[in-house]
N, C-alpha and C positions, 0 to 999 in steps of 0.2 A: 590575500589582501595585503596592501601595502600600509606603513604604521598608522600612516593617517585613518586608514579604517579600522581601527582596532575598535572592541566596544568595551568601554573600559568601567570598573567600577565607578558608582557614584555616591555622593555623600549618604549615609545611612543601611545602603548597604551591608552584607554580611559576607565573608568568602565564601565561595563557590571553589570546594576542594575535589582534588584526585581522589580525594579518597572518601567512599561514601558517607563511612562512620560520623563521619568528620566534618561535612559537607552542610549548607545550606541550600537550599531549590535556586534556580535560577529567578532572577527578581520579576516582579509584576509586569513590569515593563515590556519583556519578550512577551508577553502575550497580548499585548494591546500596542506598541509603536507600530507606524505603518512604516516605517524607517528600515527598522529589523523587516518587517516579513517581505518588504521588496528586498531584501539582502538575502533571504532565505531563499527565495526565488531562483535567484543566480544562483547562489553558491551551494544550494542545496540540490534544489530541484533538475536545474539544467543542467546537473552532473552526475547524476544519481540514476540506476535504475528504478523502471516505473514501470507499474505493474498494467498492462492495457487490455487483457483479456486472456482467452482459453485456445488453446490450438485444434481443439475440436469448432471452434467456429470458427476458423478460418482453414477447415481443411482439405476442402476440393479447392481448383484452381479459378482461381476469379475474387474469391472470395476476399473479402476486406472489411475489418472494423477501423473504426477511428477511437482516440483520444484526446486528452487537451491538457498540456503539462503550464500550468497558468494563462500564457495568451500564444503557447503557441499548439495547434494542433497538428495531429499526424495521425497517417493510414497505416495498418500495417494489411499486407496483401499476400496471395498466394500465389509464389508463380509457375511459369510453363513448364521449370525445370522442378517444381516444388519444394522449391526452396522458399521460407518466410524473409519478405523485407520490411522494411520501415522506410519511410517519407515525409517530409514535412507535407504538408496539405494545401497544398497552394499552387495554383498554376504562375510558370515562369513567364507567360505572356504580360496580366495585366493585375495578379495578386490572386483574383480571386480561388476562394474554398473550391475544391476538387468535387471529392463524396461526403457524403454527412452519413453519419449512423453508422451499420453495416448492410451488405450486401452483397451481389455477386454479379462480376463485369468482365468482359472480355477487351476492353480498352477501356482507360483512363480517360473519360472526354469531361472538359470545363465548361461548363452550363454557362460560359459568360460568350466566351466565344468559337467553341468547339474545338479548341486544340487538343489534341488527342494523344496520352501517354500508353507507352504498352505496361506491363506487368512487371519490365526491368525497371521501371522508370523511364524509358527512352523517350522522346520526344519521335513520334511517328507519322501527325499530320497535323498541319496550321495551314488554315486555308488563304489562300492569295497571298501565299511567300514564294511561292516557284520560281520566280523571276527577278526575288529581290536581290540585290548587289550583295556580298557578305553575310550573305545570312544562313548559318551553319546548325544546323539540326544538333549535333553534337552537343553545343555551346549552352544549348537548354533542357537538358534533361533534368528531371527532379530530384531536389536535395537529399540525399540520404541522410538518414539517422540508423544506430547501430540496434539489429533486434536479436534476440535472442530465448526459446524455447527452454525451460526451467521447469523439472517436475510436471509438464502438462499445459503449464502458464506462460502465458506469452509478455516478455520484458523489451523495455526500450530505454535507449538513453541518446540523450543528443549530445554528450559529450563522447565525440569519435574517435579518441584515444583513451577513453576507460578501458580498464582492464575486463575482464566477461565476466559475467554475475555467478558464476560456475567458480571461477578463478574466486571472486569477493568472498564467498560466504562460505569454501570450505566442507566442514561435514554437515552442512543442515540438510543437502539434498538425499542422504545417508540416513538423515534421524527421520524427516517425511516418510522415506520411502517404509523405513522400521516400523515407525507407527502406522503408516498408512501403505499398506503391501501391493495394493490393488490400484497404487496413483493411474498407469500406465490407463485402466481400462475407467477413469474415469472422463463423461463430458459437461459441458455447460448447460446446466438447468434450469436455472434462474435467474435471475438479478434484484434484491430489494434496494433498494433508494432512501435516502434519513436526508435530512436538513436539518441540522444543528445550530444552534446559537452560541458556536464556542471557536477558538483558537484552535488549531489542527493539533498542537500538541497537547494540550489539555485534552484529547480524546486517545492522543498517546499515552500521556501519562496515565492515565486513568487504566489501560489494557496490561498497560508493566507493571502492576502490583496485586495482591489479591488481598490487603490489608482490608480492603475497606468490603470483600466479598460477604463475610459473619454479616453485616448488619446491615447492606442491602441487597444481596442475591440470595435469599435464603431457600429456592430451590435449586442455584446452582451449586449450592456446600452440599445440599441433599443429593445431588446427582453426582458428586465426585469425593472422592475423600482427602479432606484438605488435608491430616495430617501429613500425608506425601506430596503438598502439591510442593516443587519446588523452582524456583528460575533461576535458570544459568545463564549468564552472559558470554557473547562472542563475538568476537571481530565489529562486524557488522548486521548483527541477529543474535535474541537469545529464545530461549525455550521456557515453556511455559506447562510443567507436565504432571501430571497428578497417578495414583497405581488406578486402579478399578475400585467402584465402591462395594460394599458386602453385599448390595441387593442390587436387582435391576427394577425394583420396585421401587421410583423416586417421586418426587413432588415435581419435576420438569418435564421428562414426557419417560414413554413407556419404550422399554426396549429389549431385545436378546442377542446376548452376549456373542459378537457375529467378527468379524474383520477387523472389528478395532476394539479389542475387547480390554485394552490396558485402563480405560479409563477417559481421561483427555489429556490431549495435545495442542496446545498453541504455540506459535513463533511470531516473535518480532521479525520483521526483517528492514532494517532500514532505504527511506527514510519514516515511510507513513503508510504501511504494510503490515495486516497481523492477519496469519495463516490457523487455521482450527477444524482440527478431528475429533468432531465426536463417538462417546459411543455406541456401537452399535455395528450395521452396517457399513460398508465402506463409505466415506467419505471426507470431501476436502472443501473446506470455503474460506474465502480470504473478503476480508473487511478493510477497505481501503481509504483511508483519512483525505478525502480531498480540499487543501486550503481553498476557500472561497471568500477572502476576502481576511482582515486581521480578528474578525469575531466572526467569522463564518465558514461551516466546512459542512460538505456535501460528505455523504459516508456512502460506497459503493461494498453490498453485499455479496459477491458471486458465489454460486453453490454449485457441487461438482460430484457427482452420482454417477454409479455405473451405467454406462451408458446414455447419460442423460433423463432416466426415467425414473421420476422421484414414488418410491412407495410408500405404503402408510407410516413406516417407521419413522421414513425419513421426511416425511410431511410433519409428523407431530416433533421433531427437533426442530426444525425448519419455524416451525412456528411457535417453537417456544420462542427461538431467538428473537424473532420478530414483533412479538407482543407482548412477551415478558422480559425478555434481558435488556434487549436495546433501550425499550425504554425509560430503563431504570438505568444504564448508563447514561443515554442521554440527561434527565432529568439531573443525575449526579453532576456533568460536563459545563451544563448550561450553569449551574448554580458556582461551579467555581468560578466560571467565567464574568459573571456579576459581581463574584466576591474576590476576583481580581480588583477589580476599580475602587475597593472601599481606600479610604483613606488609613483603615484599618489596621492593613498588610502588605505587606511589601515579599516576604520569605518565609517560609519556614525550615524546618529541618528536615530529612529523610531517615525516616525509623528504620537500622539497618541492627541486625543481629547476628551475632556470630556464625550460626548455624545455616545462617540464608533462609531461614523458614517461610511459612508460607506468607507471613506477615511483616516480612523483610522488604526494603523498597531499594537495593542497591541497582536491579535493573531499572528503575525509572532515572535512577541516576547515573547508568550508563546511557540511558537517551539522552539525558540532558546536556551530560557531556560531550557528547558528538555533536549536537546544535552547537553548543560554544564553540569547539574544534572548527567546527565548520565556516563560522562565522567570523573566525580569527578573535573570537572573545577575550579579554584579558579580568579575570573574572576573581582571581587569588595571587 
């Protein structure tokens, strides 16, 4: 951004330092101006990878899911040569949506006026052009966006000179695969769905700390041993990893010590991405923050099993998360979220400790820091 858009402190304010210890939260404000989250928009989202689905469903040819990265949406497809692409979603004729949902097609045809895309994208039939003066088939094929196959998960970015999400994030696809050995033979199981009454970071911040786990997850401290749990910060992701707890006898659900027997594993991955292994059998599911407005964000649950066939184990984690964690995060998310607007508050401080322990919040305050970076913040 150029100086003019800087977001610069304002009276009352507190600094927002480099350094965590040091540091106050980002102010009230980011989580309620509708100013900021159209700037996050851009400078975040439309540059950023984004997380769109599993390459187990889209793996025969034809096959295609959609996304919608705020107002714009995209197909990613399977094609002839099986190779995975990405699209914006829109026919070049007259605007309108392509396919909705997912499914599986052997040509791209637009329900408005049957113009028909192949699988490269190509522009391959518009009816009653045959004879028009200059009218070049070539000239309308559909816009690409950049995709890309990650641990099993299917990423997109519609900035076409980003670097590849492989290249971004370094060793995290190294720590998944550590923790989770069996990525390769996992598919797409499920999907749970939340509607939230919060700011997409506030369901951030809330995932980058385990301060607040002692005194509202009290089966998820029983199900891991917090004294290990520790988060590391990186680049563009950090780790969220705890050892194994003394029993497989917990208050959260019931398990034997199988494929991921260290415990748990989470990862950030920026911008609005958090990846988690439980234990037990093999498994992978990523929880996805989608902004839906500046108090509102849609949470996409995917679950990812061997083979796609969930058994009893992984049915009773499956629904812990579902009816007991979520919940309680949400309930935690919504309540900041109202206790954003008091007249109250403005900032607080980020409890950071030497040690990084489990009750450390220096990774929240690498999230936060990247929102400001991103935004051209001038914040200290």
């Amino acid at each position: 951004m150029g100086n003019s858009d800087l977001i610069q402190l304002q009276q009352g304010d507190s600094p927002f330092s480099t350094h965590a210890e040091k540091s106050f939260t980002l102010p009230a404000r980011f989580y309620l101006d509708e100013d900021i989250y159209r700037r996050e928009m851009k400078a975040i989202f439309e540059r950023s990878w984004w997380y769109a689905g599993h390459a187990s469903q889209v793996a025969r040819t034809g096959e295609y899911l959609t996304t919608t990265i705020d107002q714009q949406s995209i197909f990613v497809v399977r094609g002839r040569d099986n190779n995975l692409r990405a699209f914006y979603n829109v026919c070049q004729h007259r605007g309108h949506e392509l396919v909705a949902g997912s499914g599986k097609a052997n040509l791209i045809v637009c329900p408005y006026h049957a113009w028909s895309y192949d699988l490269d994208g190509s522009l391959v039939g518009a009816r009653n052009t045959e004879n028009m003066a200059g009218f070049n088939k070539c000239e309308f094929a559909l816009k690409p966006v950049q995709a890309e196959v990650f641990c099993g998960m299917v990423f997109i970015n519609l900035d076409m000179t980003a670097s590849s999400l492989s290249q971004q994030t370094g060793n995290l696809e190294n720590e998944i695969r550590q923790y989770c050995p069996d990525v390769d033979n996992l598919a797409f199981a499920q999907r749970d769905t939340y509607h939230v009454a919060s700011n997409w970071k506030v369901m951030m911040d809330n995932f980058l700390e385990c301060y607040h786990c002692h005194t509202a997850h009290k089966d998820f401290v029983d199900l891991v041993d917090m004294k290990s749990y520790r988060s590391t910060v990186h680049g563009i992701y950090s780790s969220h990893i705890s050892n194994a707890a003394n029993s497989t006898d917990n208050s959260a659900y019931s398990f034997e010590k199988g494929d991921v027997d260290f415990g748990y594993a989470g990862w950030f991955l920026w911008p609005n991405l958090t990846l988690w292994a439980y234990p037990g059998e093999a498994n992978l599911s990523v929880l996805q923050m989608i902004p839906d407005g500046v108090e509102k964000t849609i949470e996409y649950q995917d679950w990812f099993v061997p083979d796609g066939r969930v058994s009893a184990q992984l049915a009773e984690a499956m629904d812990y998360q579902k009816i007991t964690l979520q919940p309680e995060d949400i309930g935690l998310c919504e309540s900041v979220q109202r206790g954003l607007k008091s007249n109250g508050y403005n900032q607080g401080r980020f409890v950071v400790d030497s040690e990084r322990s489990e009750l450390s919040e220096h990774a929240v305050h690498h999230f936060q820091r990247m929102v400001a970076d991103a935004l051209g913040a001038e914040l200290s």
